[in-house]
DSSP file (Angstrom, degrees, kcal/mol; ACC not computed):
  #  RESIDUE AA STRUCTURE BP1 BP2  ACC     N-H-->O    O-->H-N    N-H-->O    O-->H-N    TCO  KAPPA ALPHA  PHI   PSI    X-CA   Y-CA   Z-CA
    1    1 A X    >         0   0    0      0, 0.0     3,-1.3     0, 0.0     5,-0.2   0.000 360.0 360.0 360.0 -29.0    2.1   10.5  -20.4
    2    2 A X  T 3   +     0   0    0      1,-0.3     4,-0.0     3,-0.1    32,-0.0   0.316 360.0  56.0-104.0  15.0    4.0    8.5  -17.9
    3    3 A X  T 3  S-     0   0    0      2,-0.1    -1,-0.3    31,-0.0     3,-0.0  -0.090 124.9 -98.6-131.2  35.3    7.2    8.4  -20.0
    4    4 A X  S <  S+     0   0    0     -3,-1.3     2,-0.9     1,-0.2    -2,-0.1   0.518  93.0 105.1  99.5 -16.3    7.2   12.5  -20.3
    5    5 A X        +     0   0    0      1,-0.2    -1,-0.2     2,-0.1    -3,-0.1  -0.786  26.3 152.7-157.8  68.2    5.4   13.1  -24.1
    6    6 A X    >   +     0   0    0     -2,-0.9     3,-0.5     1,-0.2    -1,-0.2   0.618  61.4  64.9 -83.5 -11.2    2.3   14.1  -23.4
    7    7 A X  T 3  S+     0   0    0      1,-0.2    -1,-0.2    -6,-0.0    -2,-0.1   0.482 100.2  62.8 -66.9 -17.9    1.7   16.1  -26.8
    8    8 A X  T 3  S+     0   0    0      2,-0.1     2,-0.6     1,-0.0    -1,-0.2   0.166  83.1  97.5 -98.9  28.5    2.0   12.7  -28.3
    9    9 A X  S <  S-     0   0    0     -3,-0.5     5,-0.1    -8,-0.0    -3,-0.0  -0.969  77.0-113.0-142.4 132.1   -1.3   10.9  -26.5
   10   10 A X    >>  -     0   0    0     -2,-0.6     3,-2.0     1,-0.1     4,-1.1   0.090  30.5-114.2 -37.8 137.5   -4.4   10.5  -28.0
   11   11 A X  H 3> S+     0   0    0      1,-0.2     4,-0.6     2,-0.2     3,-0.2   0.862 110.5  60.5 -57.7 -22.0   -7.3   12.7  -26.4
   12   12 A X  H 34 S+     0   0    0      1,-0.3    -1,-0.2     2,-0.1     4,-0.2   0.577 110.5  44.4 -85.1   1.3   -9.6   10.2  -25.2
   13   13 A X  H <4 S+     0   0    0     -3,-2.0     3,-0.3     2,-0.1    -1,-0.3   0.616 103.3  68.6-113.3  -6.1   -6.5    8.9  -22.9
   14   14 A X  H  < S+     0   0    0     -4,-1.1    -2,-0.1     1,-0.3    -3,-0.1   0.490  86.6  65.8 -85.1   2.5   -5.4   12.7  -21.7
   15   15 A X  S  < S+     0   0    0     -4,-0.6     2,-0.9     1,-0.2    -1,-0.3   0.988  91.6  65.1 -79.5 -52.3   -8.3   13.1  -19.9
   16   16 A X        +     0   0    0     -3,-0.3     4,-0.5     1,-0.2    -1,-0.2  -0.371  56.3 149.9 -83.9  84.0   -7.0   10.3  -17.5
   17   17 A X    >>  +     0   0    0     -2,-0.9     3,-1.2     2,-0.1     4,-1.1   0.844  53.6  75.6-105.5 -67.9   -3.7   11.9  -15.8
   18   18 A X  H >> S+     0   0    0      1,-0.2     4,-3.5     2,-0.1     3,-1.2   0.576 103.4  35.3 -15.3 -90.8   -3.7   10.0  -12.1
   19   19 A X  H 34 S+     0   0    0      1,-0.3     4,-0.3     2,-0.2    -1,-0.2   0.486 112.3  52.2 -55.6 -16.0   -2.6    6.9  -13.3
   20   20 A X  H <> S+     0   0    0     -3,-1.2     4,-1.4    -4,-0.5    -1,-0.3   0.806 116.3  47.6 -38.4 -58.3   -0.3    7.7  -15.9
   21   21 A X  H <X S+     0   0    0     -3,-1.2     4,-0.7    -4,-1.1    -2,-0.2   0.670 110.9  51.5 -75.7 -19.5    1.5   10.1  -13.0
   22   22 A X  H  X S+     0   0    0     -4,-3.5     4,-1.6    -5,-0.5    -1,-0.2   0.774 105.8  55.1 -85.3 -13.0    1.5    7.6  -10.6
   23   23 A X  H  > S+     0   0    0     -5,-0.4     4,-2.6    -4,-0.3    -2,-0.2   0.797 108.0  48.1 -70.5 -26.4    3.1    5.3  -12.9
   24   24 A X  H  X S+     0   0    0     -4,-1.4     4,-0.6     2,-0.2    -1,-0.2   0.843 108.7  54.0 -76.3 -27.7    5.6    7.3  -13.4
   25   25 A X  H  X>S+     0   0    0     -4,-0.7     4,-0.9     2,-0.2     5,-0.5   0.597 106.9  48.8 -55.1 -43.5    6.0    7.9   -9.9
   26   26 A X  H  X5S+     0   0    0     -4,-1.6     4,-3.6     1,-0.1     5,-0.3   0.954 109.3  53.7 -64.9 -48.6    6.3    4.4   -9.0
   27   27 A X  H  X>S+     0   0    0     -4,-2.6     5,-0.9    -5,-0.2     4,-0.7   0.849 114.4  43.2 -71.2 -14.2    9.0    3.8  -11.9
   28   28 A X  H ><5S+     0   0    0     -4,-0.6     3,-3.0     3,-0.2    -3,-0.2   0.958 117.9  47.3 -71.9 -72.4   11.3    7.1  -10.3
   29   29 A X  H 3<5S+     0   0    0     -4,-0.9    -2,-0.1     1,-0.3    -3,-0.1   0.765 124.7  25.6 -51.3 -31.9   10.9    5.8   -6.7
   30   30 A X  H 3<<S-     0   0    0     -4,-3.6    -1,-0.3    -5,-0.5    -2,-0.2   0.558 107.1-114.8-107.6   7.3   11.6    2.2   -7.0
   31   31 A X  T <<5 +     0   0    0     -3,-3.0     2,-0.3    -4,-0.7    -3,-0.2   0.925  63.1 149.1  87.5  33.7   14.1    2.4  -10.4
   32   32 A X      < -     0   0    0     -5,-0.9    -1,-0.2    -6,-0.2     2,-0.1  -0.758  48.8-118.3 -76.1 145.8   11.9    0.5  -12.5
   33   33 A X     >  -     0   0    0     -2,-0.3     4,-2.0     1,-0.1    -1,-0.0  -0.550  37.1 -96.9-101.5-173.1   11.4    0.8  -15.9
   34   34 A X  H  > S+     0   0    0      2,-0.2     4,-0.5     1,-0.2    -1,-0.1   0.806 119.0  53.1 -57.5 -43.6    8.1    1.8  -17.5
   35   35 A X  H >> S+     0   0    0      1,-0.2     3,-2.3     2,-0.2     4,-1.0   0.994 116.1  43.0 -49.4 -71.1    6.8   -1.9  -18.3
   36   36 A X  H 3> S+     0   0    0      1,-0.3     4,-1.3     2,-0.2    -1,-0.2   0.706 104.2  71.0 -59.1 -28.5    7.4   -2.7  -14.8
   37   37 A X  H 3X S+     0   0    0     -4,-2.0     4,-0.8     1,-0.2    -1,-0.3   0.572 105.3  31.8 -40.1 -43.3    6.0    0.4  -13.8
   38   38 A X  H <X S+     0   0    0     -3,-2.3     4,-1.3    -4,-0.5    -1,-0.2   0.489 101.6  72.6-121.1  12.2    2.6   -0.2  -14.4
   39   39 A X  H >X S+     0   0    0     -4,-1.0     4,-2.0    -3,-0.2     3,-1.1   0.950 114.4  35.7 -74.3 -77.0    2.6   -3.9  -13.8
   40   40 A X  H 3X S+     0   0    0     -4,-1.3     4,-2.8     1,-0.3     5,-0.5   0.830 109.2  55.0 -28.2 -65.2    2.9   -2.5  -10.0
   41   41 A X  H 3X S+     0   0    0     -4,-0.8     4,-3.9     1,-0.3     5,-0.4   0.971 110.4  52.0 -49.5 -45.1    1.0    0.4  -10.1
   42   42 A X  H <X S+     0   0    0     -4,-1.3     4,-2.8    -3,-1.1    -2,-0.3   0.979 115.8  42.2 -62.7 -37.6   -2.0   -2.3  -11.5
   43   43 A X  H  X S+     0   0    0     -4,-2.0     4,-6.3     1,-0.3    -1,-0.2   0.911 107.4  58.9 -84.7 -27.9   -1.3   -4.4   -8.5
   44   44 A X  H  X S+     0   0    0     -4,-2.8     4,-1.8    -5,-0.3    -1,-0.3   0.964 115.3  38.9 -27.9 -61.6   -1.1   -1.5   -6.2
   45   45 A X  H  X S+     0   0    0     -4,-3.9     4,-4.5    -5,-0.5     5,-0.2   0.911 109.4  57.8 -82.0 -36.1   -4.5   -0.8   -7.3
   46   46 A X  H  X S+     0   0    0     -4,-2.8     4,-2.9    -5,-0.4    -1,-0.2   0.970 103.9  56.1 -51.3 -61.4   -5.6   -4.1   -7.4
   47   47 A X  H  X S+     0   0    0     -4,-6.3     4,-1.0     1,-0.2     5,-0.3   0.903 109.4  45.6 -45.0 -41.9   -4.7   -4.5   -3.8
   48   48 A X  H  X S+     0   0    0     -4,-1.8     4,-1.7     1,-0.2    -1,-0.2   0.753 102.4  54.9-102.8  -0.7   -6.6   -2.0   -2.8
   49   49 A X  H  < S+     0   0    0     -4,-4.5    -1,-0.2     2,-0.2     5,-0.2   0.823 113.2  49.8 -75.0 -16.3   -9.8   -2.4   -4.5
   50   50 A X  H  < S+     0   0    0     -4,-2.9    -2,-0.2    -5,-0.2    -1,-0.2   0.589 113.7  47.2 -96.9  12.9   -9.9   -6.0   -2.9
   51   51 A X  H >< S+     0   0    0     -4,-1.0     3,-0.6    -5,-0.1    -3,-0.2   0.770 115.5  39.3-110.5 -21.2   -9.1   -4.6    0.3
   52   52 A X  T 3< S+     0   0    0     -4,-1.7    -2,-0.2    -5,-0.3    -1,-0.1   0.444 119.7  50.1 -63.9  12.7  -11.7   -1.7    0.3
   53   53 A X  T 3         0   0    0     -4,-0.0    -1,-0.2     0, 0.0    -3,-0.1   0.477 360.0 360.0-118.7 -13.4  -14.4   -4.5   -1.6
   54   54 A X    <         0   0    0     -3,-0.6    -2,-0.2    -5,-0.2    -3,-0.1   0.405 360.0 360.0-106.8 360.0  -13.4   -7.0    1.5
């Protein structure tokens, strides 16, 4: 989903569009490619579950 080819992904992951579309988002705004893409997006999220758990 986050590299465009969303007829190609399994159903039990097409329910789950946020985080695909923010990865993808991440990889336009900052030039990143897709690997790098969601290493960020995970730490993105990661930050902010430990600052909403803190």
């Amino acid at each position: 989903m986050a590299l465009g080819r969303i007829g190609e992904v399994p159903g039990s992951i097409s329910g789950r569009v946020l985080h695909p579309y923010f990865v993808r988002f991440v990889s336009w705004a900052a030039g990143l490619d897709i690997d790098q893409a969601f290493l960020v997006a995970a730490l993105i999220t990661l930050a902010l579950l430990i600052a909403t758990v803190a």
